[in-house]
C-alpha positions in Angstrom: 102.3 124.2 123.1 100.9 121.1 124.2 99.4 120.3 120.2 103.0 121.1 118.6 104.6 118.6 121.3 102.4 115.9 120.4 103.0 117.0 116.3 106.0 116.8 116.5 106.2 113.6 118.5 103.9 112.0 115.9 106.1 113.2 113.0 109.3 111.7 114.7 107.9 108.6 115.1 107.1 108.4 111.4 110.7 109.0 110.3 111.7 105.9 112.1 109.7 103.8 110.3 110.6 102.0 106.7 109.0 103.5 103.6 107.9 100.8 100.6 107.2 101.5 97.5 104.3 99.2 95.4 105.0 98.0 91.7 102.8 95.9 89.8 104.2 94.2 86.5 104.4 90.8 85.0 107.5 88.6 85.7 109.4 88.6 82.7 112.6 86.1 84.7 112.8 84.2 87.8 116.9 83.7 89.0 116.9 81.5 91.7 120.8 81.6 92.1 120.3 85.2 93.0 117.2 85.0 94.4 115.7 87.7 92.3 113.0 88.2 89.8 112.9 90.7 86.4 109.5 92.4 85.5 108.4 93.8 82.7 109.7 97.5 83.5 112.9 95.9 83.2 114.3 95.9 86.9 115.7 93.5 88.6 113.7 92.9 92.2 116.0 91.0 94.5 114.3 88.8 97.5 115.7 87.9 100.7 118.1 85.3 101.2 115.2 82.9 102.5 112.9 83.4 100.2 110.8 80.5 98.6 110.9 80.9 94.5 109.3 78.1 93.3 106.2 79.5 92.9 107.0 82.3 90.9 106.6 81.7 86.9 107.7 83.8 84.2 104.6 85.3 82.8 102.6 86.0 86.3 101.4 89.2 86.7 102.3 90.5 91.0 102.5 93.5 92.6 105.5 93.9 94.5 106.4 95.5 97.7 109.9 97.1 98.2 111.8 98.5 100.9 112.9 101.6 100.1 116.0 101.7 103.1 117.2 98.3 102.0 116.2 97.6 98.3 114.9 94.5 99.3 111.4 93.0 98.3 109.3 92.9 101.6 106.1 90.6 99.6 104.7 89.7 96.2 101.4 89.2 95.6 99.3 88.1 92.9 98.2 91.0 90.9 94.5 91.5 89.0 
């Protein structure tokens, strides 16, 4: 009883928490009026409102985090 208390307490737990999917592509366009960037698979990532842009250049390659509750891009980082 004990072991299916603490299961099931464990899987609860995980159902709260945010699930984020990984993509890696190269950046194919950079929109900084929308704050969102294009890869190569042909979707269209969008960043949070704050994010800083400048860095990102058409042609990098990144692998790119995602928020699968909100859509959002949670980091992108350089790929290999």
């Amino acid at each position: 009883m004990k072991k299916t208390l603490a299961t099931t307490a464990a899987l609860l737990a995980f159902l709260g928490t945010a699930y984020a999917a990984s993509v890696q592509g190269t950046i194919q366009a950079v929109d900084a009026t929308t704050k969102s960037i294009t890869l190569d698979d042909g979707k269209i990532y969008q960043l949070s409102p704050d994010a800083k842009i400048g860095k990102l250049k058409v042609g990098a390659k990144v692998a790119v985090t995602v928020d699968d509750k909100t859509g959002m891009v949670t980091s992108i980082k350089k790929a290999s």
